[in-house]
N, C-alpha and C positions, 0 to 999 in steps of 0.2 A: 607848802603842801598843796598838791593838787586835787582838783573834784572832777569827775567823771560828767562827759556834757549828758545831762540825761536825753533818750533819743525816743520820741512822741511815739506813742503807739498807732498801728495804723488801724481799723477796721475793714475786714475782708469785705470787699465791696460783692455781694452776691448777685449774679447772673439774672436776668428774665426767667422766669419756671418753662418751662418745658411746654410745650402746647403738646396737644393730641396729635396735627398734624405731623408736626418734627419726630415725635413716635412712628408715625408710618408711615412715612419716608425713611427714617434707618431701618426697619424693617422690612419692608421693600430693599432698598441697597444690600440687606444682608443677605434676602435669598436669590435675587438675581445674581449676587458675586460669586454666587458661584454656580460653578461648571459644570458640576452634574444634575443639577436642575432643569436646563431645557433639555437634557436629555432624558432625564427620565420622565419628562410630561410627554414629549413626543413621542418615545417610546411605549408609553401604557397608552396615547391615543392608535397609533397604530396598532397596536394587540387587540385593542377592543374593538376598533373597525374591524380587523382583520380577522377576530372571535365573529364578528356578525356575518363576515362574507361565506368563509367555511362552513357556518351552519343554513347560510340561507342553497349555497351550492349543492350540502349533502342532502337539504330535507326531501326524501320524497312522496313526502304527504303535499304538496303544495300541486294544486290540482289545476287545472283546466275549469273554465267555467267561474263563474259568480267568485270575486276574490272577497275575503277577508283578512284581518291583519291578522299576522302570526307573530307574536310579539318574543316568541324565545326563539323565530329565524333574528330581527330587529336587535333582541336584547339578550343574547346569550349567556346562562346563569355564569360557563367557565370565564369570557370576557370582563363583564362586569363583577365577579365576586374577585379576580385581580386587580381590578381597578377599586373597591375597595381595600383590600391588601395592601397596595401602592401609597393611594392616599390617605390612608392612617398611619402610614409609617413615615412618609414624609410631611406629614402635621407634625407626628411625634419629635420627628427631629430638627424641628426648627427650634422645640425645647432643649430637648437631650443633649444637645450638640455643645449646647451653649454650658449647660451644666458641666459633662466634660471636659472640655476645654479650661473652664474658671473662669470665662468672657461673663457669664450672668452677674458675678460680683461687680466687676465693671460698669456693667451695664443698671446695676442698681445703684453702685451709686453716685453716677449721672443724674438718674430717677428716682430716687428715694419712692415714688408712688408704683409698687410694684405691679399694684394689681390693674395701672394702667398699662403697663408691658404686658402685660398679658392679654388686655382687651388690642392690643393696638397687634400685639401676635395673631391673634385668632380672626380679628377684622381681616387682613392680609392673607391669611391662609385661604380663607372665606371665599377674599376674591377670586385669588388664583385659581382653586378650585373648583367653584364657578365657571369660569371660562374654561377649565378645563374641561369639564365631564357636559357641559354645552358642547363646544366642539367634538367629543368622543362619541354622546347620544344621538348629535343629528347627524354626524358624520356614518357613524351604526346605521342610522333610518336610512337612508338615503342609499346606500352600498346595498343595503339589504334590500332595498324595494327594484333598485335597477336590477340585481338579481333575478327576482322573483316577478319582474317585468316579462321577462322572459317564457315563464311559463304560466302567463296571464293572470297571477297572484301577487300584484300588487296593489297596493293599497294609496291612497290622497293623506296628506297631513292631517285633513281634515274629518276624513273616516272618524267613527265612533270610539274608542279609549286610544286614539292615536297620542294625541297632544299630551294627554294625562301621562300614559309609558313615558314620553320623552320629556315630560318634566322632571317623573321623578327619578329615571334615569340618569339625568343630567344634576340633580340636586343631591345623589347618592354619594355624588363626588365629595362636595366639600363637607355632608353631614363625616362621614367617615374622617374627614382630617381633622376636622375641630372636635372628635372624639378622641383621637389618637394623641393631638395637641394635649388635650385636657389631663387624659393620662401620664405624658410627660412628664405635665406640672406636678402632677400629682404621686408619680413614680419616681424620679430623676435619674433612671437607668433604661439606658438602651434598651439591653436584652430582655431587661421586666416586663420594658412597657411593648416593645413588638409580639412577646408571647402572648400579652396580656389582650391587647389588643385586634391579635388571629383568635383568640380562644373567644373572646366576647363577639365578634364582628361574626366569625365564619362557620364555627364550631358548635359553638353552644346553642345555635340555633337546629342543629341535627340530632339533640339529643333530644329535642320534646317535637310532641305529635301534636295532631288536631284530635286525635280520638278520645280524647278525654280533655273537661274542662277546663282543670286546674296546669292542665300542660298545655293546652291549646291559649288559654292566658298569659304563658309565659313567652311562649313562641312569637304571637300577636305582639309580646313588649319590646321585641329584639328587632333590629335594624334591615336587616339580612329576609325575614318575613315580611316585612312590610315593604318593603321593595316587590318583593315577589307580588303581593299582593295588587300593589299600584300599576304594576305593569300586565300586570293579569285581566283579561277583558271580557272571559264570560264568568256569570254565578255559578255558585254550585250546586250542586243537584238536590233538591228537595225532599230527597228518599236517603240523601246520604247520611252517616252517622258520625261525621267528623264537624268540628265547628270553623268557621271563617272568620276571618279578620274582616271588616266593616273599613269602608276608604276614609272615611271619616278616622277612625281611629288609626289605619294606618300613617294618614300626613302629623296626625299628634305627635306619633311616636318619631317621626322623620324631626320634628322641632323640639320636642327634648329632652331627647339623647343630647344633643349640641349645647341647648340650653344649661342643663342639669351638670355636664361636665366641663363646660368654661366655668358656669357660677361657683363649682367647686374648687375648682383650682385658682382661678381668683380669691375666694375664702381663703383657700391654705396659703396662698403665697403670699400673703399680709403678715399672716402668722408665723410662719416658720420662716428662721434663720437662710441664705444659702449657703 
């Protein structure tokens, strides 16, 4: 009678955990692989220069004599409210994509700590976008002042609400992505979240006024006014009977939206299944 040699069991020898870095680095790797990415950034920087040059060309309020900065020849609402558009829809789909596809299963669980893929997504988009809407607002500044050189209405860097427009100009970029991202997470449908994120970013801000409080509070909460506002460089008129957004409140609401929709969807992507 024969016995069966018994055969040791082995113990799965488990990997080093995952650091933060090695998160974004494949995050990185993922959005640079692909192809339509440096196109569509170079693309929406040229439309937004190219939004700056066309309005500083047509303006002909742009006078002879004593310049001041004209900050919607610089910052053109049609420009920059695409470039919003752009970068919330490509935040969006550094989530979406992955949901689709069934690559986010993978990818968790590699990571079992979801709600570090998430931080390590949003860090990334952050940067990009960053650099992006930097290069698009001083690239705007700069098109639009040789413009306006010309008919002796140009303006220094260093002028009075100059630096402020091209900060927040340039930071409009990646708040829109890490809002859109947020939405992702928190949608996991393309079409939800690109409608969702045109009606929140562009829209909604057109439905309320300054002439009354409780709508001019609302307006004030939205992304899209507050932009307007930071780039905006005289007060308003004293006899008017509409109310203003305060700079001070406007840069809050620039931190967060960002804030407020990353920590959500970190929240829920701990919690729910993918």
């Amino acid at each position: 009678m024969t016995t069966l040699a018994s055969v040791p069991l082995t113990t799965p020898v488990a990997g080093p955990p995952v650091r933060f870095g090695d998160l974004l680095a494949s995050e990185w790797i993922k959005l640079r692989s692909l192809r339509s990415t440096p196109w569509t950034i170079a693309l929406t920087v040229l439309f937004v220069v190219g939004a700056a040059a066309v309005a500083s060309l047509t303006d002909k309020t742009a006078r002879f004599g004593p310049a001041d900065f004209l900050p919607y020849d610089a910052y053109p609402a049609a420009g920059y409210w695409t470039l919003m558009l752009l970068a919330s829809s490509m935040g969006a789909l550094t989530v979406v994509s992955e949901y689709s596809s069934g690559l986010i299963r993978t990818t968790t669980v590699a990571v079992p700590a979801r709600g570090s893929v998430v931080l390590a997504k949003a860090a990334v988009t952050a940067a990009l976008w960053t650099a992006v809407g930097t290069a698009a607002s001083t690239g705007s500044f700069l098109v639009s002042q040789a413009i306006l050189d010309g008919h002796h209405a140009s303006v220094p860097i260093t002028h009075p609400g100059v630096f402020r427009a091209l900060v927040a100009s340039a930071l409009l970029a990646p708040v829109c992505a890490l809002v859109g991202l947020g939405l992702g997470v928190l949608l996991r449908h393309a079409a939800g979240t690109m409608v969702t994120s045109v009606f929140t970013l562009l829209m909604l801000p057109t439905m309320f006024s300054e002439s009354n409080r409780w709508s001019a509070d609302i307006k004030h909460a939205l992304v899209a006014a507050a932009w307007n506002r930071l780039v905006r460089t005289w007060e308003p008129d004293p006899g008017s009977l509409g109310y203003t957004a305060t700079i001070p409140g406007s840069w809050i609401v620039y931190a967060l939206w960002p804030l407020i929709t990353v920590a959500l969807a970190v929240l829920v992507v701990r919690r729910r299944d993918v």
